[in-house]
PASEBA-1860 file (N, C-alpha, C; in nm, 3 decimals):
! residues 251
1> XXXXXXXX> 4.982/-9.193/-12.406/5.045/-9.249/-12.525/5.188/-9.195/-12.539 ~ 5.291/-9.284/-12.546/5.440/-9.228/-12.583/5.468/-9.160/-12.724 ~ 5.522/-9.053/-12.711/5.595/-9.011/-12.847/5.680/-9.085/-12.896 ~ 5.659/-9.004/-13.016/5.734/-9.114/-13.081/5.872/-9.069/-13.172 ~ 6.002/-9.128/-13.176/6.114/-9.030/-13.252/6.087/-9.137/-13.387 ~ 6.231/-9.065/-13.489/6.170/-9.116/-13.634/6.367/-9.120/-13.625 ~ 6.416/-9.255/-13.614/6.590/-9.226/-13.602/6.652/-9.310/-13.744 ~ 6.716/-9.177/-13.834/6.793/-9.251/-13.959/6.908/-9.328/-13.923
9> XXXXXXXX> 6.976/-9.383/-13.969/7.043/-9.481/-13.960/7.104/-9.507/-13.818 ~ 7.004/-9.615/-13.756/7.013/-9.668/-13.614/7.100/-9.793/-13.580 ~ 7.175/-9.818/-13.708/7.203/-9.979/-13.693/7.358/-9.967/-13.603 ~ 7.419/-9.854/-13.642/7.546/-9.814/-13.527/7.559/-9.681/-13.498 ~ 7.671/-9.654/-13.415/7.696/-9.551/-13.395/7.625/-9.467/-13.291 ~ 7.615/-9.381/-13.325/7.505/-9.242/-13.255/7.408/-9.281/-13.288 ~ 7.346/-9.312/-13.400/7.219/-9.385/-13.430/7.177/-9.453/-13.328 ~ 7.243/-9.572/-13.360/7.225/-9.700/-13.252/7.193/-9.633/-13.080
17> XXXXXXXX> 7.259/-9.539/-13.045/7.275/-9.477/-12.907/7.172/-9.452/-12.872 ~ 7.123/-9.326/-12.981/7.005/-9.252/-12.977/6.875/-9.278/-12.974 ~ 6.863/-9.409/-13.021/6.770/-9.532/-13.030/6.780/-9.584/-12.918 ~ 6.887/-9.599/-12.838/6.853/-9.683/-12.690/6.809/-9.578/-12.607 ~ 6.865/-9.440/-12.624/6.844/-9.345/-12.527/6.693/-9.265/-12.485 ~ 6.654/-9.295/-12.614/6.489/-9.225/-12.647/6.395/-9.338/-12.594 ~ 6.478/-9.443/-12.627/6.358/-9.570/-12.590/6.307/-9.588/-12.438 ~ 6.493/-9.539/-12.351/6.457/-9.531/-12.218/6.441/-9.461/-12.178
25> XXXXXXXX> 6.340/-9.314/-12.218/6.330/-9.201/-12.203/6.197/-9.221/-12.265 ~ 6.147/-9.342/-12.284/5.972/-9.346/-12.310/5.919/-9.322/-12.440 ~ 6.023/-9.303/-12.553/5.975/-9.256/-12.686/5.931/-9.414/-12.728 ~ 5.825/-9.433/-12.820/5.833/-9.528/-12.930/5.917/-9.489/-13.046 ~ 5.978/-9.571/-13.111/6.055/-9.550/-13.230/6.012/-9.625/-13.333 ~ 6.087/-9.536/-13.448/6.089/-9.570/-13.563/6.230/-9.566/-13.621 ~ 6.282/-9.681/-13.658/6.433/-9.685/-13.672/6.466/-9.726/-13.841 ~ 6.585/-9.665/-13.896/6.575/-9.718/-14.057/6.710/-9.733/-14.056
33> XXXXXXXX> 6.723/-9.824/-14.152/6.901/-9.865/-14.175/6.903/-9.959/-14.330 ~ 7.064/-9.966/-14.307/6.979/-10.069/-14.468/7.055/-10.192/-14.444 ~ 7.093/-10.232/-14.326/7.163/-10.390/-14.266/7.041/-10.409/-14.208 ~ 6.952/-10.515/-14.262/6.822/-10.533/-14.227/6.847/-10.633/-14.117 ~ 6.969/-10.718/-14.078/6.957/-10.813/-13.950/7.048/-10.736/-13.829 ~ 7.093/-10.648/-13.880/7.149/-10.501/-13.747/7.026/-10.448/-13.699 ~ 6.930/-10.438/-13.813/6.846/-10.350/-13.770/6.753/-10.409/-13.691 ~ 6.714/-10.532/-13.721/6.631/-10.633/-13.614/6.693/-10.682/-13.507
41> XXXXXXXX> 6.787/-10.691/-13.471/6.893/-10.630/-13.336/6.842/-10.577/-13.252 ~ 6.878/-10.446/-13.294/6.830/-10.299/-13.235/6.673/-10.336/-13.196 ~ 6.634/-10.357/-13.306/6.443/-10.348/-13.260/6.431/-10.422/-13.119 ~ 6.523/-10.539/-13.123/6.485/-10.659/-13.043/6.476/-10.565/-12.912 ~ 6.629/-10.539/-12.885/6.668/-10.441/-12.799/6.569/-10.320/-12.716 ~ 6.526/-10.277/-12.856/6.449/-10.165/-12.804/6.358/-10.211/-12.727 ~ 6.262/-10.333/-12.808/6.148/-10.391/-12.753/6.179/-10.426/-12.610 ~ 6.326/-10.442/-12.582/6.332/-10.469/-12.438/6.297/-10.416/-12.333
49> XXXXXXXX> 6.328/-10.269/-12.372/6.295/-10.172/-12.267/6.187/-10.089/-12.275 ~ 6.062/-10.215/-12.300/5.930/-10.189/-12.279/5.859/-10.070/-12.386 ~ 5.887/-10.059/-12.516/5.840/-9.948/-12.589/5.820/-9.995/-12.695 ~ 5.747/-9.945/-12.814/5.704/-10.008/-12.969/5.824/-9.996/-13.039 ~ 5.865/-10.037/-13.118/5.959/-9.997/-13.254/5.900/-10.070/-13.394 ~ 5.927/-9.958/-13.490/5.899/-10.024/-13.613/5.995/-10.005/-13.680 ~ 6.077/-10.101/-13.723/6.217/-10.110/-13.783/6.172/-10.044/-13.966 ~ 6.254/-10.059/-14.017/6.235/-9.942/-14.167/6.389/-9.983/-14.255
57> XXXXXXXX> 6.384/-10.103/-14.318/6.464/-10.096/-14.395/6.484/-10.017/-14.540 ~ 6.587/-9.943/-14.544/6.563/-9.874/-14.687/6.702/-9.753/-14.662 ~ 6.696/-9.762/-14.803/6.836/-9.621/-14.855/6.801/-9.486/-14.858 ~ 6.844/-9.407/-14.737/6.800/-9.293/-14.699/6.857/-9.202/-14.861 ~ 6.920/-9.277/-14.953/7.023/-9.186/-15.109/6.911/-9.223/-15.161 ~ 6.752/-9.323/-15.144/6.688/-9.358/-15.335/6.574/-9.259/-15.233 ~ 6.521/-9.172/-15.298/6.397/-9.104/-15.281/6.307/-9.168/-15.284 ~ 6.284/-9.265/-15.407/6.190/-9.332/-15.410/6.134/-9.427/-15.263
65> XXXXXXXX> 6.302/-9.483/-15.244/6.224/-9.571/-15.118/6.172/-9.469/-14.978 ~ 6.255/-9.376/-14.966/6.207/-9.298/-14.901/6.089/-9.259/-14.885 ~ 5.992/-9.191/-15.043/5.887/-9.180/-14.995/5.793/-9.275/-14.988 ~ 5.805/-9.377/-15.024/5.726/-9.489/-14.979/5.721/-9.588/-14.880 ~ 5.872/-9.543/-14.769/5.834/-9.634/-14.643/5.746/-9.519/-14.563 ~ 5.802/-9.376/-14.576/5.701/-9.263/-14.500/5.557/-9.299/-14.530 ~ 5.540/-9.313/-14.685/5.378/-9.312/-14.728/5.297/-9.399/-14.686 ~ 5.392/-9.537/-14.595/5.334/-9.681/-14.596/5.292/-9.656/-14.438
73> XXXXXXXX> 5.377/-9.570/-14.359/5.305/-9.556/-14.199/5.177/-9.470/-14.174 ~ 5.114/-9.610/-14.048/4.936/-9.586/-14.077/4.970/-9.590/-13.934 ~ 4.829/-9.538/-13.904/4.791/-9.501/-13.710/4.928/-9.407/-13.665 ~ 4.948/-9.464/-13.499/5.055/-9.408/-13.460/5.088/-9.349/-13.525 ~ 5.187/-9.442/-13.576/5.292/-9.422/-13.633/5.341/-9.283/-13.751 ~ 5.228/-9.242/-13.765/5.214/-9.083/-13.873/5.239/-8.975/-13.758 ~ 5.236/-9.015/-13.661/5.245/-8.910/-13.557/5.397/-8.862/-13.503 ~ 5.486/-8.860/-13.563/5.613/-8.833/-13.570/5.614/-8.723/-13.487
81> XXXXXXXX> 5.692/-8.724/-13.367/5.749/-8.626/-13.256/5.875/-8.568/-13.258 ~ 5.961/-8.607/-13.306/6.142/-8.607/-13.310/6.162/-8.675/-13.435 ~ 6.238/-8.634/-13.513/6.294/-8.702/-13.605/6.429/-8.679/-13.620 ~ 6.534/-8.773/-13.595/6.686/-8.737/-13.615/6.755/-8.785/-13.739 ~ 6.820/-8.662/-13.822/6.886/-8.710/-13.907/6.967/-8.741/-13.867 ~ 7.032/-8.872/-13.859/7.211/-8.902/-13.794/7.268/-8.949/-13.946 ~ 7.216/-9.032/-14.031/7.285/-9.099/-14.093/7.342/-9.022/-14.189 ~ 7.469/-9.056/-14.159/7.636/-8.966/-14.243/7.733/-9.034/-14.232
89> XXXXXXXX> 7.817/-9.030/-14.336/7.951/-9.090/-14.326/8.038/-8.986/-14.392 ~ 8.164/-9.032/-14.379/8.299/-8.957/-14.456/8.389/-9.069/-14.516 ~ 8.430/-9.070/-14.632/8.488/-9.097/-14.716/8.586/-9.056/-14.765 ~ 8.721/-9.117/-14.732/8.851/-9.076/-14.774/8.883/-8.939/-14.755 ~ 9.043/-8.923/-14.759/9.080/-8.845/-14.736/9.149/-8.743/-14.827 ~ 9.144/-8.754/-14.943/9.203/-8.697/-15.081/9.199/-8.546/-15.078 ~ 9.276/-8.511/-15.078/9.313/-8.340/-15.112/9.231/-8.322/-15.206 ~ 9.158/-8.204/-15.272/9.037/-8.211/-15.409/9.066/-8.229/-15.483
97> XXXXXXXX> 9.210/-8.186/-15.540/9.242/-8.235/-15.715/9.281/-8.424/-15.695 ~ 9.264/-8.443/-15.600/9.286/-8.599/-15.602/9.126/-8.690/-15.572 ~ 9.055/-8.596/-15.562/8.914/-8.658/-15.525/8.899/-8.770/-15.586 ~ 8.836/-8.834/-15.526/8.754/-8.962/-15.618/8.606/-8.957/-15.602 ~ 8.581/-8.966/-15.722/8.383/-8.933/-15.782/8.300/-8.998/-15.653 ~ 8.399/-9.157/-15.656/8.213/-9.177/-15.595/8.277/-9.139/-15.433 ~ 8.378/-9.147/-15.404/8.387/-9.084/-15.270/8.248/-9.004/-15.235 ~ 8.278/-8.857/-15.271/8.230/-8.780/-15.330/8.080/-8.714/-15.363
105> XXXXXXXX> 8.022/-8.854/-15.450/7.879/-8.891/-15.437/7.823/-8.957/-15.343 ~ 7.920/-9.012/-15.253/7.827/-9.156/-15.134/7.833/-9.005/-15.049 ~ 7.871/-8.954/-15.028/7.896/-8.811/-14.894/7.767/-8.732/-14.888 ~ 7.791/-8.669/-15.043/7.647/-8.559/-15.063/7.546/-8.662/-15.077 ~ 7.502/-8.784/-15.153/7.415/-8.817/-15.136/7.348/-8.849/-14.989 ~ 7.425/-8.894/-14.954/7.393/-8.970/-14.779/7.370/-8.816/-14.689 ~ 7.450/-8.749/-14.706/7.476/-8.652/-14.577/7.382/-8.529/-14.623 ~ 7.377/-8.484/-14.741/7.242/-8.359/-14.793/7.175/-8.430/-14.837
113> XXXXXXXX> 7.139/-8.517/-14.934/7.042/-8.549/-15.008/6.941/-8.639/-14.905 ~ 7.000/-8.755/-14.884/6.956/-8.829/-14.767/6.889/-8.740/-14.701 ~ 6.932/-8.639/-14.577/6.870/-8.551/-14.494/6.766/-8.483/-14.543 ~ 6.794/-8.439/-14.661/6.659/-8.343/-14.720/6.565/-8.446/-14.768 ~ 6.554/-8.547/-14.842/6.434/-8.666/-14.866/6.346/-8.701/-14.738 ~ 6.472/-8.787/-14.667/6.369/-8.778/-14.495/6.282/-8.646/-14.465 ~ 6.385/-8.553/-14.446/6.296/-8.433/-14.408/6.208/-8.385/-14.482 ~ 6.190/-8.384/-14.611/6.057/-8.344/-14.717/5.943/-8.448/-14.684
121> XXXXXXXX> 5.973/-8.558/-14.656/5.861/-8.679/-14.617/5.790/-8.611/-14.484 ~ 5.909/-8.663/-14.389/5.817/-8.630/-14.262/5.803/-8.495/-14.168 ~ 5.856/-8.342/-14.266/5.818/-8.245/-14.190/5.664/-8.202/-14.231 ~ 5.646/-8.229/-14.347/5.439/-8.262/-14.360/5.359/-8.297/-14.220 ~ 5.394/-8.435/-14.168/5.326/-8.461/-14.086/5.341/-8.428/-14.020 ~ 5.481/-8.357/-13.935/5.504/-8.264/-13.820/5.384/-8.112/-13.842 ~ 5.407/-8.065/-13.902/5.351/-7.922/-13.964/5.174/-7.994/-13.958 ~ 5.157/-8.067/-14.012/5.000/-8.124/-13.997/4.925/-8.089/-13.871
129> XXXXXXXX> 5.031/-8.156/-13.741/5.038/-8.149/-13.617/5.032/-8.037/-13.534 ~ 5.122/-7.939/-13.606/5.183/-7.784/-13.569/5.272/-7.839/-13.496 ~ 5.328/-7.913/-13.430/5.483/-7.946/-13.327/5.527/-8.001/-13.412 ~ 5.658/-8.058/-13.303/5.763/-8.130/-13.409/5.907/-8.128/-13.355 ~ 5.969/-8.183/-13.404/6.122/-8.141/-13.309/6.234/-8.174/-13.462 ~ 6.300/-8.125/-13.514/6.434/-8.183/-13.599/6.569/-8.160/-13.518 ~ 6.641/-8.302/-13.524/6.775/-8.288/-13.470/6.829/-8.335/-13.597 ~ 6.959/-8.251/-13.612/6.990/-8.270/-13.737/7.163/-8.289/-13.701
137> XXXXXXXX> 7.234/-8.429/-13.755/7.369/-8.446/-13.647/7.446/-8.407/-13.765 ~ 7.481/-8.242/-13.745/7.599/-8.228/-13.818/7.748/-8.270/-13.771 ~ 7.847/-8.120/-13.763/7.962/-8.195/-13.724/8.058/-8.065/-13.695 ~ 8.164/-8.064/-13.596/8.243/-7.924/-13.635/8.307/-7.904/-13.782 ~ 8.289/-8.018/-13.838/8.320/-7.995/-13.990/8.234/-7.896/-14.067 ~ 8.145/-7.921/-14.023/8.015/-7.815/-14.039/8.067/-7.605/-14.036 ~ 8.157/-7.658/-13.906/8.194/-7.504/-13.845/8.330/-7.460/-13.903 ~ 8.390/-7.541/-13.941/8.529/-7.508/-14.024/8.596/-7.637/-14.069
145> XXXXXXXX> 8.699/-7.577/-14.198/8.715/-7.691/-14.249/8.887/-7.775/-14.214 ~ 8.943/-7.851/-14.275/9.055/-7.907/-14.246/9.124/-7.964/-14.360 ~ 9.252/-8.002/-14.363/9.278/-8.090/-14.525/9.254/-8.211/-14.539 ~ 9.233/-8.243/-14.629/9.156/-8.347/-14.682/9.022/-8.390/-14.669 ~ 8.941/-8.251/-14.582/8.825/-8.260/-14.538/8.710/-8.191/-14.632 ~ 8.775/-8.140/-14.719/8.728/-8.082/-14.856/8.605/-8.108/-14.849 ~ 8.506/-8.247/-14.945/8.349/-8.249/-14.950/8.309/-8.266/-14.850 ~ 8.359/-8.350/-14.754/8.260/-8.392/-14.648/8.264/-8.309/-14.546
153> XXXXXXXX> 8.355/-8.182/-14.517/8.338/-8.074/-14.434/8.225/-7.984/-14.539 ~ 8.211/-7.966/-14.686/8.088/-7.916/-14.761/7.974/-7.968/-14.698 ~ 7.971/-8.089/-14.715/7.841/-8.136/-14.685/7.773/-8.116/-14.525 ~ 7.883/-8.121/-14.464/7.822/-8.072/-14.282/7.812/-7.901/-14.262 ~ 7.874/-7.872/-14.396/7.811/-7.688/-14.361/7.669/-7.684/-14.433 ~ 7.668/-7.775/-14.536/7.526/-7.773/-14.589/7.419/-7.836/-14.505 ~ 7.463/-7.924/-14.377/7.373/-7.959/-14.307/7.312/-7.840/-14.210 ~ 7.446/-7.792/-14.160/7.464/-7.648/-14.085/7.376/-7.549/-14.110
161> XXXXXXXX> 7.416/-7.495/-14.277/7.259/-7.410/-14.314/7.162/-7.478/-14.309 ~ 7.122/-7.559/-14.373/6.996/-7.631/-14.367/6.924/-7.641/-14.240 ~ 6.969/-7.650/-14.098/6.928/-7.668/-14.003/6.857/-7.515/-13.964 ~ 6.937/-7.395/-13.997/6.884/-7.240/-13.991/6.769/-7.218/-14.080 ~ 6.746/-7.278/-14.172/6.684/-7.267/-14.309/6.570/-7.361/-14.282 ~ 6.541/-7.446/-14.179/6.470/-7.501/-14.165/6.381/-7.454/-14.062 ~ 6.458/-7.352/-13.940/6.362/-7.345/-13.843/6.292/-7.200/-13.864 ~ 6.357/-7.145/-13.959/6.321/-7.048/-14.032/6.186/-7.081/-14.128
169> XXXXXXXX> 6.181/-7.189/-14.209/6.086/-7.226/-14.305/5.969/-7.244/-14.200 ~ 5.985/-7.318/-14.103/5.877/-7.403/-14.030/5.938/-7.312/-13.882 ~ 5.874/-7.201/-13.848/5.887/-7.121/-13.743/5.757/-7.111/-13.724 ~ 5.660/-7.081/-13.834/5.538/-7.042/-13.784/5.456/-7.182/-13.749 ~ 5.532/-7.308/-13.790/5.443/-7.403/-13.783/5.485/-7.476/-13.617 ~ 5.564/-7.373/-13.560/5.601/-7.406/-13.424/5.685/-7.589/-13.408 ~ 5.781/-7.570/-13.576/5.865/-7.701/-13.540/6.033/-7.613/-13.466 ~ 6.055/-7.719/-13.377/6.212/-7.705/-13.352/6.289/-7.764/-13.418
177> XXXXXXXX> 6.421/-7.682/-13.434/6.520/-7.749/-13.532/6.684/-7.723/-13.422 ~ 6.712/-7.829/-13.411/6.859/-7.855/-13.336/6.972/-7.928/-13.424 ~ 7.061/-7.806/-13.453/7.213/-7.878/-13.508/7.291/-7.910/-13.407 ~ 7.353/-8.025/-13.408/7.431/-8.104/-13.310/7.554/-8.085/-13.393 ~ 7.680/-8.070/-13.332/7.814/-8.089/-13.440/7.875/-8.110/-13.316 ~ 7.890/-8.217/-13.324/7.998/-8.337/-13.248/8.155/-8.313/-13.288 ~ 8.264/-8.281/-13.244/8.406/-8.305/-13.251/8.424/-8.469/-13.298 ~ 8.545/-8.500/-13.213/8.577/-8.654/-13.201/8.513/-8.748/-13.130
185> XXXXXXXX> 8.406/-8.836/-13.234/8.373/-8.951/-13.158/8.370/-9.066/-13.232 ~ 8.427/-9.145/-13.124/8.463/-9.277/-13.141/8.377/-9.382/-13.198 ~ 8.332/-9.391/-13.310/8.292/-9.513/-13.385/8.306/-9.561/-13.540 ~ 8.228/-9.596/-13.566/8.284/-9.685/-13.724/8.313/-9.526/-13.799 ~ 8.266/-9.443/-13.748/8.315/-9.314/-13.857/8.460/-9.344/-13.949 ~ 8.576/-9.357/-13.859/8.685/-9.334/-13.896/8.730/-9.459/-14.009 ~ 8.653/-9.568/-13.961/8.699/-9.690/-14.051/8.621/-9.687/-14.157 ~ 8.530/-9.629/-14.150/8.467/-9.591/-14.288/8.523/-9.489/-14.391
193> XXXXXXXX> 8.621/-9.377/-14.326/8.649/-9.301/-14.367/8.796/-9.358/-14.457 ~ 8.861/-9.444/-14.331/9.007/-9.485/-14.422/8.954/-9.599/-14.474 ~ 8.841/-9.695/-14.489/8.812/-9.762/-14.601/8.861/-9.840/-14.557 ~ 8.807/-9.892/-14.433/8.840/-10.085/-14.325/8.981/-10.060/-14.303 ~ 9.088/-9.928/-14.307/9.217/-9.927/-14.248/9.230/-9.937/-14.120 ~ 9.203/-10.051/-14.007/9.162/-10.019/-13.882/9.259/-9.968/-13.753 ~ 9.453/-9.955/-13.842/9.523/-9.885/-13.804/9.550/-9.758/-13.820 ~ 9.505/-9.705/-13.955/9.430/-9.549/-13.928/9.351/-9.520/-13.855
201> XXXXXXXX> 9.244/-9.596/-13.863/9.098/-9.505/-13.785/9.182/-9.514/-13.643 ~ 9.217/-9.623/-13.559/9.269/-9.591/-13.426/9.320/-9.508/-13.390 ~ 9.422/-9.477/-13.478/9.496/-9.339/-13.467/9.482/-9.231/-13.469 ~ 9.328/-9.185/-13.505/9.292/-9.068/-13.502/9.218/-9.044/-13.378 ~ 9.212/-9.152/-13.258/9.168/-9.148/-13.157/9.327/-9.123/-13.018 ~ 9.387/-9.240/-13.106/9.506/-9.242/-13.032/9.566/-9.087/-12.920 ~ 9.597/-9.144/-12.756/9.649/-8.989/-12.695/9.559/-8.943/-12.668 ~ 9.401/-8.938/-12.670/9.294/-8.898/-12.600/9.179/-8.969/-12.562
209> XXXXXXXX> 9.109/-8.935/-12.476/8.975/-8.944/-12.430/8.861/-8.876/-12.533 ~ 8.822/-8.978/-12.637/8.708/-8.920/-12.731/8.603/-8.919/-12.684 ~ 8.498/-8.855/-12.744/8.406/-8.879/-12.716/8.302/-9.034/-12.722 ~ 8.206/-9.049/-12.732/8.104/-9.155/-12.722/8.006/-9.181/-12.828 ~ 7.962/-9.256/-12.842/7.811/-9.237/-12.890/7.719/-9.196/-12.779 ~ 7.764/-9.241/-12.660/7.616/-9.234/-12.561/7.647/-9.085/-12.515 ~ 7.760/-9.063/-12.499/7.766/-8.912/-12.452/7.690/-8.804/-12.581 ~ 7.678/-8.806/-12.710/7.604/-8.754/-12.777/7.465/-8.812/-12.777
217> XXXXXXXX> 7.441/-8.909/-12.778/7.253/-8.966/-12.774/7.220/-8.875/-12.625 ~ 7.308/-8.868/-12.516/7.274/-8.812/-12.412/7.200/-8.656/-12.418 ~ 7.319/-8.597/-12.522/7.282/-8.452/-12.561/7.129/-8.438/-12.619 ~ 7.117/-8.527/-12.747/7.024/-8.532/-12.798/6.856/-8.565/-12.764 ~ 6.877/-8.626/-12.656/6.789/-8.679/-12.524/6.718/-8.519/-12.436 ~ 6.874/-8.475/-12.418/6.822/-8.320/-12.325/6.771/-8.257/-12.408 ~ 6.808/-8.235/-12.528/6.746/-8.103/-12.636/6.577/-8.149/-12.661 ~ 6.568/-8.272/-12.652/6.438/-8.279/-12.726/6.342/-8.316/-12.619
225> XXXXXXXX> 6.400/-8.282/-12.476/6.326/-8.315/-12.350/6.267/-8.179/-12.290 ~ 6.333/-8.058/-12.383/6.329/-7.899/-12.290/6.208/-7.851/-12.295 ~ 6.106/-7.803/-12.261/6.031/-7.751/-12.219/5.968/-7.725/-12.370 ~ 5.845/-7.700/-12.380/5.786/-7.688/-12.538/5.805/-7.515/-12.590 ~ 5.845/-7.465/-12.452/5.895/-7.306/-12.529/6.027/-7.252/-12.584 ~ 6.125/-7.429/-12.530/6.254/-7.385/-12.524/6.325/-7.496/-12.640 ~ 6.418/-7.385/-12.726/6.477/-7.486/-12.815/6.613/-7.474/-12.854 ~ 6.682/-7.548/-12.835/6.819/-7.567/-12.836/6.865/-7.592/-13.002
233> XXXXXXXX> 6.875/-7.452/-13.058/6.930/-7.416/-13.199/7.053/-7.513/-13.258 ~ 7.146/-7.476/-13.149/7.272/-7.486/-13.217/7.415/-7.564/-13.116 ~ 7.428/-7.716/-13.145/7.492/-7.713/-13.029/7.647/-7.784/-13.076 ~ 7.759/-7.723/-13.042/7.876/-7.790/-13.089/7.969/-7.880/-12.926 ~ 8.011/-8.001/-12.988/8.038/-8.092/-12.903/8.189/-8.112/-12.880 ~ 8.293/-8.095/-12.788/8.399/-8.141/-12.857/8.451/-8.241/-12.704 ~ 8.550/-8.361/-12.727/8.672/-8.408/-12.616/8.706/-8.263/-12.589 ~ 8.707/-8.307/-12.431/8.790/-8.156/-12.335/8.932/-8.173/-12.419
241> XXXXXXXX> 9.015/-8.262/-12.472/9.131/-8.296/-12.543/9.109/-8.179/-12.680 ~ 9.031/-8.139/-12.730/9.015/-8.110/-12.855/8.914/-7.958/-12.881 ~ 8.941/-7.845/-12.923/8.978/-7.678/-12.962/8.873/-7.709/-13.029 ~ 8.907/-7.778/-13.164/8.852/-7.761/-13.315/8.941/-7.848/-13.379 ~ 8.917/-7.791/-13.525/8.916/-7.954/-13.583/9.107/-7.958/-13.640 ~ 9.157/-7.874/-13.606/9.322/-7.920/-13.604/9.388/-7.892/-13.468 ~ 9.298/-7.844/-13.339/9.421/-7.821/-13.185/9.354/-7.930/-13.112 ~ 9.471/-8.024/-13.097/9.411/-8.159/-13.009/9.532/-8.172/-12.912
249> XXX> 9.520/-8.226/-12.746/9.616/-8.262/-12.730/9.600/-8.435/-12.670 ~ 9.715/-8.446/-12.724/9.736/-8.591/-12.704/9.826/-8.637/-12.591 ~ 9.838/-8.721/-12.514/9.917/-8.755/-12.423/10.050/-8.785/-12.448
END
């Protein structure tokens, strides 16, 4: 019987990656998003390369739906092997006394709150099990901060602890917990961030070789493939172009 991963927002990005990468690596999935015809996409996709998927529409921010698409999976499907938090965004770029509220609120809700709802649902059934795997996709924002990076570098250090705080909580229940913090990679991140400016977001790529989505689903693939004694804590990602989150060089 294939394991099975549990991937938050699969409809792009690293999501989307991580979802093709597990699928061809034999996992069944469970994929959630809240573009319900992206997300039947992906399923189609997955189904291609010979494995189950059960698509999961719903807002990783309402608890409520949260615990009731977890509460609604029967057979298999309770048998959760991997579960990746990916789904995060960043929102504008405002120095703090210029913040804007809901900036602000879409960040922490999505990026802590989001992460901790999923994870209160389905580390039960991991722990039920005694295994388990959490990949949790923070960010070097996580590891230091930058200007205008104010909440949403908060919220990836709160992913950061949380990920220590987790393998700590659930050590004896023999779950693994892996923080991923990715540098620069190339997807809707940035246009989400300048708010559909699609001559900003380029530009923050502009002069280098970024990273991927598949080059991170790749990472995420090895960590949760290692041996059942071995667990890959803590892993930071960056373009050979790129130090940290202000020494980049550009061409």
């Amino acid at each position: 019987m294939n394991k099975i991963a549990f991937i938050t927002g699969a409809t792009s990005g690293i999501g989307q990656a991580t979802a093709l990468k597990t699928a061809e690596a034999g996992y069944d999935l469970i994929i959630t998003g809240r573009r319900k015809e992206r997300l039947e996409e992906i399923a189609q996709k997955i189904r291609a390369k010979g494995v189950e998927v059960l698509p999961l529409c719903f807002d990783v921010r309402n608890p409520q739906e949260v615990h009731e698409a977890v509460q609604r999976l029967e057979g298999k499907w309770q048998n959760i092997d991997v579960l990746v938090n990916n789904a995060g965004l960043a929102v504008g770029v405002s120095p703090i006394q210029e913040g804007i509220l809901d900036d602000w609120e879409r960040m922490i809700d999505t990026n802590v709150k989001g992460l901790l709802y999923i994870t209160r649902e389905v580390a039960p059934l991991m722990i039920r099990r005694q295994k388990g795997h959490i990949v949790n996709i923070a960010s070097t924002a996580g590891k230091e901060v930058y200007p205008g990076g104010n909440v949403y570098c908060a919220t990836k250090h709160a992913v950061d602890a949380l990920s220590k705080a987790m393998r700590m909580d659930m050590l004896k229940d023999h779950i693994k917990v892996t923080n991923i913090a990715p540098g620069m990679v190339e997807t809707e991140f940035s246009l989400v961030r300048y708010k559909g400016d699609a001559e900003a977001a380029k530009n923050v790529y502009s002069g280098l070789t970024p990273l991927s989505n598949e080059d991170i689903a790749n990472v995420i693939v090895f960590a949760i493939s290692c041996p059942e004694h071995v667990c890959l804590n803590d892993i930071v990602i960056t373009p050979t172009a790129q130090a940290n989150a202000r020494d980049v060089v550009r061409k």
